[in-house]
MMTF fields as JSON, N, C-alpha, C and O atoms, coordinates in Angstrom:
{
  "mmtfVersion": "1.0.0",
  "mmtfProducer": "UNKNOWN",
  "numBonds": 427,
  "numAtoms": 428,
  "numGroups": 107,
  "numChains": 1,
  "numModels": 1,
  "chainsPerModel": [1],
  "groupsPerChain": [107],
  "chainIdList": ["A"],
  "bondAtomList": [4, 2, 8, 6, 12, 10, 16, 14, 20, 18, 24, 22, 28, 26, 32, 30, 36, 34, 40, 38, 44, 42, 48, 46, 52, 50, 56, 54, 60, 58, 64, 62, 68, 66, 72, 70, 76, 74, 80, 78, 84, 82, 88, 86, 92, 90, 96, 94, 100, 98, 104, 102, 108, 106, 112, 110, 116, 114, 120, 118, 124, 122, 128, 126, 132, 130, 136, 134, 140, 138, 144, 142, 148, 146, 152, 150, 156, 154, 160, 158, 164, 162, 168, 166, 172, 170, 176, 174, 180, 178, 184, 182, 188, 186, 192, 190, 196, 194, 200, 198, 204, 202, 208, 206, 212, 210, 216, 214, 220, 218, 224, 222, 228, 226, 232, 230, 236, 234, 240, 238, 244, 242, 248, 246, 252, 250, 256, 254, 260, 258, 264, 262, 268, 266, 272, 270, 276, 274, 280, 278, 284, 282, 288, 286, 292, 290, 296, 294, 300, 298, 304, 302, 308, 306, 312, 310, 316, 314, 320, 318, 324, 322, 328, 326, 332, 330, 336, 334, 340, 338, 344, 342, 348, 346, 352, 350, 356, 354, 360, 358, 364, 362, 368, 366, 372, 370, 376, 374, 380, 378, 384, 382, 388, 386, 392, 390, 396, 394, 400, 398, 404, 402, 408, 406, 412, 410, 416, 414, 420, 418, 424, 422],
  "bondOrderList": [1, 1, 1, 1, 1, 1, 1, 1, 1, 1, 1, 1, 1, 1, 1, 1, 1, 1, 1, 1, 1, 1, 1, 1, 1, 1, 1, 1, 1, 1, 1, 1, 1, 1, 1, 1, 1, 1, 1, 1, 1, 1, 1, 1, 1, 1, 1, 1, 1, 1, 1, 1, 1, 1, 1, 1, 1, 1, 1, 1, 1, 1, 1, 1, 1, 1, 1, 1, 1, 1, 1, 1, 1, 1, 1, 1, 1, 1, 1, 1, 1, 1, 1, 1, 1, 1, 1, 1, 1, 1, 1, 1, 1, 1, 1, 1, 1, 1, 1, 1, 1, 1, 1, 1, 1, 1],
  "groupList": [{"groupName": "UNK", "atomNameList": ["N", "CA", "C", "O"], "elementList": ["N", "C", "C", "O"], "formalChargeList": [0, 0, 0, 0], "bondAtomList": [1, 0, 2, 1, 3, 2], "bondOrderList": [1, 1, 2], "singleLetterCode": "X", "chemCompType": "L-PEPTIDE LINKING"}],
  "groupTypeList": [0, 0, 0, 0, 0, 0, 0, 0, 0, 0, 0, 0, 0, 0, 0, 0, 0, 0, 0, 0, 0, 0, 0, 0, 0, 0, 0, 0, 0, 0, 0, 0, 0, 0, 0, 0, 0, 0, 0, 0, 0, 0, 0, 0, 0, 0, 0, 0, 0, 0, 0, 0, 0, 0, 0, 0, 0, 0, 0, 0, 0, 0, 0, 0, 0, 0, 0, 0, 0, 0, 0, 0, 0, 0, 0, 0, 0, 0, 0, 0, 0, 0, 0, 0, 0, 0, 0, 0, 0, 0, 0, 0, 0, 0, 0, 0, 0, 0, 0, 0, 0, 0, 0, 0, 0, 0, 0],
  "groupIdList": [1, 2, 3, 4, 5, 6, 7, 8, 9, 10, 11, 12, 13, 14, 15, 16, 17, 18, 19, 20, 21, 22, 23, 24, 25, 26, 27, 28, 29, 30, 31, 32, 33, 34, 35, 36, 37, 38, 39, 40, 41, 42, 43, 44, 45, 46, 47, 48, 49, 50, 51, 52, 53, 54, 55, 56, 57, 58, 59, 60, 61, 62, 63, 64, 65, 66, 67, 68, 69, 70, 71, 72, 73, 74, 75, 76, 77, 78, 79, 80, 81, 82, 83, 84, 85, 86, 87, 88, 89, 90, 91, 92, 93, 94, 95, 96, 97, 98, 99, 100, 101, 102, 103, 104, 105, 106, 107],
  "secStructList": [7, 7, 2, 2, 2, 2, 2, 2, 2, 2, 2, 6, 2, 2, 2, 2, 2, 2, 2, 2, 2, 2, 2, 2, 2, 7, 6, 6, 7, 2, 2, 2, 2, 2, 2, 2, 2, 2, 2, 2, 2, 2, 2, 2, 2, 2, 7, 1, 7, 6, 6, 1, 7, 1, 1, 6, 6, 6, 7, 1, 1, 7, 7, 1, 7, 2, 2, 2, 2, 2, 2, 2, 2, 2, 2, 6, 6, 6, 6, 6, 6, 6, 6, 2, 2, 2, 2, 2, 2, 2, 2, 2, 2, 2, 2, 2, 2, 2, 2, 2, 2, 6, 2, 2, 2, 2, 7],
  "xCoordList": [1.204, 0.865, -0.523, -1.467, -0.744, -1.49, -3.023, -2.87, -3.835, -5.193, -4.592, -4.636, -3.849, -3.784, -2.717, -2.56, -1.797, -0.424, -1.226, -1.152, -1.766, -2.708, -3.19, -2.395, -4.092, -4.657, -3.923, -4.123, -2.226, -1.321, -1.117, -1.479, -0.477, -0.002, -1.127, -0.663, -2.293, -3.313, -3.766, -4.401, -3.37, -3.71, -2.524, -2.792, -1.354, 0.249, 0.355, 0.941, -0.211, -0.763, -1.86, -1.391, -2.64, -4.0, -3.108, -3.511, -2.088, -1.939, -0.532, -0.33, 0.038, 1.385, 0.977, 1.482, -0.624, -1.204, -1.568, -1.497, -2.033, -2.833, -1.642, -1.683, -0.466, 0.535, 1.105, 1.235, 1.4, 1.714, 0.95, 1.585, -0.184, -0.949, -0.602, -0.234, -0.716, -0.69, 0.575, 0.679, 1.346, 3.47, 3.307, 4.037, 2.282, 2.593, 1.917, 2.332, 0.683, 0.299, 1.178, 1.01, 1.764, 2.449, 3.935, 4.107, 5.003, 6.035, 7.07, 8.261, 6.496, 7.455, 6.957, 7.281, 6.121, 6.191, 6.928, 7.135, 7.441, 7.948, 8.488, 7.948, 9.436, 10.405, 9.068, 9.025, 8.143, 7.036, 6.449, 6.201, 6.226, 5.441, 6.131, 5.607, 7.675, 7.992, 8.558, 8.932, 8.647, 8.718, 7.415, 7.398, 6.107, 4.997, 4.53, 3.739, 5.369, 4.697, 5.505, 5.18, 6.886, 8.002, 7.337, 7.453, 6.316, 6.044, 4.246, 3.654, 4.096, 2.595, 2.728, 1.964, 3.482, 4.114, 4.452, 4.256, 5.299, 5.537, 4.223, 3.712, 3.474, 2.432, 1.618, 1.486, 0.992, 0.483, 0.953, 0.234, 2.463, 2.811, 2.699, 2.291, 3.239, 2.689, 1.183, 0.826, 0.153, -0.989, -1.657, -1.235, -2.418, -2.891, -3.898, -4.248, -4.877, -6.201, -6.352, -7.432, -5.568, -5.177, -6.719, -7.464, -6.87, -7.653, -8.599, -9.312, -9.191, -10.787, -11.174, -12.335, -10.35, -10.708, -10.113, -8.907, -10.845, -10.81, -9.789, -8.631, -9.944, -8.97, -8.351, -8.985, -7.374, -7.224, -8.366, -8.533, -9.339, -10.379, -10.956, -11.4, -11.302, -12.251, -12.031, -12.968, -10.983, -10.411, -10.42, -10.228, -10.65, -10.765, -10.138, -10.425, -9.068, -7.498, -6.915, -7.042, -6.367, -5.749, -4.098, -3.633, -3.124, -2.259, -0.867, 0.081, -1.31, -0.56, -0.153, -1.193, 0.557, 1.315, 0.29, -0.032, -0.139, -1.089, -0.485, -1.073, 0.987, 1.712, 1.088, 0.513, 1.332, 1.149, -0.046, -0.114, -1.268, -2.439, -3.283, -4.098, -2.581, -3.396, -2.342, -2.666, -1.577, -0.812, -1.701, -2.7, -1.796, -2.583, -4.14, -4.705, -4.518, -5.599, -5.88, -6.798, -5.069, -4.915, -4.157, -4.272, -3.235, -3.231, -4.334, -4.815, -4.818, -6.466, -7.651, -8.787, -7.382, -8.694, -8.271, -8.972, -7.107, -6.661, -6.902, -7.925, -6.27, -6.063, -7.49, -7.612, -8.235, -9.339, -10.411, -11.33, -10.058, -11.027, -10.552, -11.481, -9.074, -8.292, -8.798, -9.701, -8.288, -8.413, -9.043, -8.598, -10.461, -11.34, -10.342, -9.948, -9.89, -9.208, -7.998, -7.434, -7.47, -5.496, -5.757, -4.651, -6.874, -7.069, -8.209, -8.329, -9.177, -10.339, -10.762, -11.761, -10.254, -10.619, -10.34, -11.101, -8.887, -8.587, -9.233, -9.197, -9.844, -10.984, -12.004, -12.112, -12.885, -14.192, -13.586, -13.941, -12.634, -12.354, -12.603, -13.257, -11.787, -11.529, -13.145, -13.628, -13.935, -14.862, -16.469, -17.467, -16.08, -16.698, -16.501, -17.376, -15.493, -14.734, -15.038, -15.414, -14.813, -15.278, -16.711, -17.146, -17.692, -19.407, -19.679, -20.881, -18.883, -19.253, -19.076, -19.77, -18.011, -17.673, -18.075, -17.607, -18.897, -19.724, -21.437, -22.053, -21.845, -23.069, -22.573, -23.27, -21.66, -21.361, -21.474, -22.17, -21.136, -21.005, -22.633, -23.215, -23.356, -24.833, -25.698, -26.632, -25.182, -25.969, -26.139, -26.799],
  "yCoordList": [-0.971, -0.931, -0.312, -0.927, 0.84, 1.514, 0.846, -0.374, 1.023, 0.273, -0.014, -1.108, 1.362, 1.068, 0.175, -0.278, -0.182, -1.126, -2.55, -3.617, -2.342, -4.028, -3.818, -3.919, -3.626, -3.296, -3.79, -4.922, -3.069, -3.868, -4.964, -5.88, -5.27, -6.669, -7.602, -8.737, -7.674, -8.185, -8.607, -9.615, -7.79, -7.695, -8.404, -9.051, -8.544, -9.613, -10.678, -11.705, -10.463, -12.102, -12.895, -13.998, -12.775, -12.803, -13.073, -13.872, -12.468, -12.812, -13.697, -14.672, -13.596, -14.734, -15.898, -16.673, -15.981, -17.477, -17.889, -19.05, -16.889, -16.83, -17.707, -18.915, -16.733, -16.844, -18.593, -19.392, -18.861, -19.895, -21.249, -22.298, -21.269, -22.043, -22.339, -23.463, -20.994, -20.905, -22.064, -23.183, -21.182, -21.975, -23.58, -24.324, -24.101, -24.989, -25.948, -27.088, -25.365, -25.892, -25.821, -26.689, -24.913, -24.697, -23.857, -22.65, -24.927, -25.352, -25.034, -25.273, -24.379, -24.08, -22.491, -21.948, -22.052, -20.692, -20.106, -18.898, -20.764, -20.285, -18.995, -18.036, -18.904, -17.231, -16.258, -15.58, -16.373, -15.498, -14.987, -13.817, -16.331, -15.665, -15.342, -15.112, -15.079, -14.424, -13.22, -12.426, -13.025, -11.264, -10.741, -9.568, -11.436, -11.085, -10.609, -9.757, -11.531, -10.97, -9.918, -9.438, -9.838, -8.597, -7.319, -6.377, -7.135, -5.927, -5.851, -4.932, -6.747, -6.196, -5.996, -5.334, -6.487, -5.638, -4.376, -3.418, -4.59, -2.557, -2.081, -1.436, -2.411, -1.414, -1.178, -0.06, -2.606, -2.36, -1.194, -0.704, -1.156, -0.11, 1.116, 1.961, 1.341, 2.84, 2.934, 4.08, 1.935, 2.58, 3.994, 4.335, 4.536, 5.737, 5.717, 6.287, 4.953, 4.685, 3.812, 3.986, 2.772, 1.86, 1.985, 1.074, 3.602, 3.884, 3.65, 3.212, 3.866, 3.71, 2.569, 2.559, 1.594, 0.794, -0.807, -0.953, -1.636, -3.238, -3.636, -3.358, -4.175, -5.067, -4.0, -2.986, -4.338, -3.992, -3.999, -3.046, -5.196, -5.175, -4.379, -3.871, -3.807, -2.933, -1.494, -0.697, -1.203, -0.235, 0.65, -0.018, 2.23, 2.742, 3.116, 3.354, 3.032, 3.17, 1.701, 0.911, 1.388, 0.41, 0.528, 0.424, 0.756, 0.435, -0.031, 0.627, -1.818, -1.854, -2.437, -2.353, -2.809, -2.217, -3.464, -4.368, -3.35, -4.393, -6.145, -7.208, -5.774, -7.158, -7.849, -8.937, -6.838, -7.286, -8.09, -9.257, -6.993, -7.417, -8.654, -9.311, -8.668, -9.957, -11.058, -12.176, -11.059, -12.366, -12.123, -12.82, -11.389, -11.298, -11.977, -12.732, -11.412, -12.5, -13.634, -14.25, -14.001, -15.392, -16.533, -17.757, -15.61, -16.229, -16.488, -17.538, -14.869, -15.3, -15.74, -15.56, -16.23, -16.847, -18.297, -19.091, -18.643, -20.3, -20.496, -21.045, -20.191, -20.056, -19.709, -19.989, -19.138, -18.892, -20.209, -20.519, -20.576, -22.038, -22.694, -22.971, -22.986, -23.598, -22.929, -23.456, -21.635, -21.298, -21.439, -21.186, -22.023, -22.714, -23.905, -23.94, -24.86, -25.921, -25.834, -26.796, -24.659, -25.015, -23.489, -23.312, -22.088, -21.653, -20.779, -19.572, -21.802, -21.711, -20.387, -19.734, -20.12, -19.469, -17.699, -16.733, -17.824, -16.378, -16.028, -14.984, -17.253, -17.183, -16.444, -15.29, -16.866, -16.585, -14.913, -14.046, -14.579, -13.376, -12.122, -11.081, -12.711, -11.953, -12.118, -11.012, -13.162, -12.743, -11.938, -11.501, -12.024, -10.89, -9.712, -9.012, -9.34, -7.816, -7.471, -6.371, -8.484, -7.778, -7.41, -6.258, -8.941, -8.308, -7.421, -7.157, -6.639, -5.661, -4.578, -3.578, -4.658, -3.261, -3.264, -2.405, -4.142, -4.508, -3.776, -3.291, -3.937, -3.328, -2.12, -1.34, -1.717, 0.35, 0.483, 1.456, -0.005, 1.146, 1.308, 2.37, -0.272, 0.145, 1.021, 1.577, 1.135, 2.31, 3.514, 4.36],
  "zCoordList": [17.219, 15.805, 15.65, 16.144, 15.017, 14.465, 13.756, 13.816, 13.385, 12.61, 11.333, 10.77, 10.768, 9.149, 8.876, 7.742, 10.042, 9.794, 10.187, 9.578, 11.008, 11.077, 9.42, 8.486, 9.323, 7.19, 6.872, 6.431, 6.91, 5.659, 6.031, 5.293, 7.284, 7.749, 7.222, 7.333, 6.739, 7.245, 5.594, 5.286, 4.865, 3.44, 3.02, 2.007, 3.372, 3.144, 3.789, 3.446, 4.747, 5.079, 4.116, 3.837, 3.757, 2.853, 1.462, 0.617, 1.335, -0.454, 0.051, -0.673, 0.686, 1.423, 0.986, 0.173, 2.012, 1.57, 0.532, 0.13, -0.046, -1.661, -2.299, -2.533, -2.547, -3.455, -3.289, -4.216, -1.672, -1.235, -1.495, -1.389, -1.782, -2.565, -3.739, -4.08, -4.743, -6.007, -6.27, -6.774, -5.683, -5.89, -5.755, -6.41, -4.845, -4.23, -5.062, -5.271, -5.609, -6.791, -8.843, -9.699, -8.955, -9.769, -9.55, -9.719, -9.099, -8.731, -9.625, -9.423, -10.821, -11.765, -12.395, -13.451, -11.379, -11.38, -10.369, -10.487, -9.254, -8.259, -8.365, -7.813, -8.98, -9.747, -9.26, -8.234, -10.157, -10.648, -9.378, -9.087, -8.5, -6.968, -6.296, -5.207, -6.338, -5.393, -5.658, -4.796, -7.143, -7.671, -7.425, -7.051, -7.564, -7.773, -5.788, -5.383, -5.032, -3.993, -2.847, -1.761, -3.826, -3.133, -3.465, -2.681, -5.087, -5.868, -4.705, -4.139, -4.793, -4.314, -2.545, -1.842, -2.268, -0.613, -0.677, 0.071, -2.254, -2.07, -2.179, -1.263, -3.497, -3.82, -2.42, -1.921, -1.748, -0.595, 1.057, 1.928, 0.824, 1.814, 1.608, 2.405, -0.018, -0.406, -0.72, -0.994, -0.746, -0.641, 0.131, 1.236, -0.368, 0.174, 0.479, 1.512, -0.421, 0.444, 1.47, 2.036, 2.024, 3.373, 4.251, 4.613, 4.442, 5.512, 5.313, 6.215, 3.73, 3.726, 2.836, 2.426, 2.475, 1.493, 2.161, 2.357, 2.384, 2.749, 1.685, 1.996, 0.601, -0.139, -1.738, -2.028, -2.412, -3.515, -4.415, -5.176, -4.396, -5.389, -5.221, -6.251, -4.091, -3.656, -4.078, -4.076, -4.386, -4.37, -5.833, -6.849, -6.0, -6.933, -8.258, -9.431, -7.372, -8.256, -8.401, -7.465, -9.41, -9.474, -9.6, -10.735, -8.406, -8.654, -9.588, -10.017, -9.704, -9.924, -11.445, -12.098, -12.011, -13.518, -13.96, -13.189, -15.27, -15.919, -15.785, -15.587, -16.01, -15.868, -14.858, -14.892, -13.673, -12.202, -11.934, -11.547, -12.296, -12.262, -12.454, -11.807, -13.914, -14.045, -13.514, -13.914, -12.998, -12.187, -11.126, -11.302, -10.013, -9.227, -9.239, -8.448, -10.378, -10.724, -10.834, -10.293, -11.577, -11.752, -10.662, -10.714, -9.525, -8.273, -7.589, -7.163, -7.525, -6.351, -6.957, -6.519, -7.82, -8.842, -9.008, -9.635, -8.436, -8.455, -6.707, -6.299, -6.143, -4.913, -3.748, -2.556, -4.512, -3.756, -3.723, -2.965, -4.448, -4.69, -3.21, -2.452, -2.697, -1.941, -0.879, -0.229, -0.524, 0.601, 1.993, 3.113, 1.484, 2.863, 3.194, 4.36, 2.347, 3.286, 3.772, 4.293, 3.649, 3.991, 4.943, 5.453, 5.511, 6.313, 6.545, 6.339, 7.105, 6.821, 8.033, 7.734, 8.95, 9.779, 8.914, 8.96, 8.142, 7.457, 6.072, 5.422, 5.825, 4.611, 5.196, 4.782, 6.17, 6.704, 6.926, 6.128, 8.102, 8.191, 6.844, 6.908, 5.629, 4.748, 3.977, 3.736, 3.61, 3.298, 4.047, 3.475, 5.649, 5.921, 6.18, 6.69, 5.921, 5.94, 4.075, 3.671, 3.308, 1.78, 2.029, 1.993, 2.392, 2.545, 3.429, 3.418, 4.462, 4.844, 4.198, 4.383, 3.261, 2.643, 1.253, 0.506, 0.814, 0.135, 0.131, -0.818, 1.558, 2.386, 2.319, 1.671, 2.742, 3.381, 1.585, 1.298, 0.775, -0.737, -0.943, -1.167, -0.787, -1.1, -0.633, -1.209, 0.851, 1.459, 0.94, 1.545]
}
């Protein structure tokens, strides 16, 4: 497996959990997170910037359809609160890969 297929794998793992939180906390969105996380697997494989860009936020273009978006939001804006306790080791990962690519734009 290639660098940029680790990226994706790596970015669907990261919202798997996200989403898996979210559901687990609101149990009667279920439907929602799992249309919501079949569409953002696609968008994530056809990405084009993969190579030079760390996360969706980061990213210049926005993808995906406004619907999408703000579900997305409002997953990783519930879910991120969680994330240190249910996998604290893929939290730390993902927030030093954002503050690094955070540092490279300021330069």
């Amino acid at each position: 497996m290639n660098k940029i297929d680790q990226k994706r794998e790596n970015e669907k793992r990261i919202l798997k959990v996200m989403v898996d939180i979210y559901q687990r906390k609101h149990p009667q969105e279920s439907k929602m997170c799992e249309d919501l996380y079949k569409y953002a697997c696609l968008r994530i494989d056809k990405c084009p910037f993969m190579e030079t860009k760390t996360f969706c936020s980061g990213c210049k273009v926005h993808c995906y359809q406004k619907e999408y978006r703000g579900q997305v939001k409002a997953v990783m804006r519930f879910s991120g609160k969680y994330m240190l306790f249910y996998h604290p080791i893929l939290t730390i990962k993902h927030g030093w890969l954002s503050l690094k690519e955070r540092k490279r734009k300021d330069v």
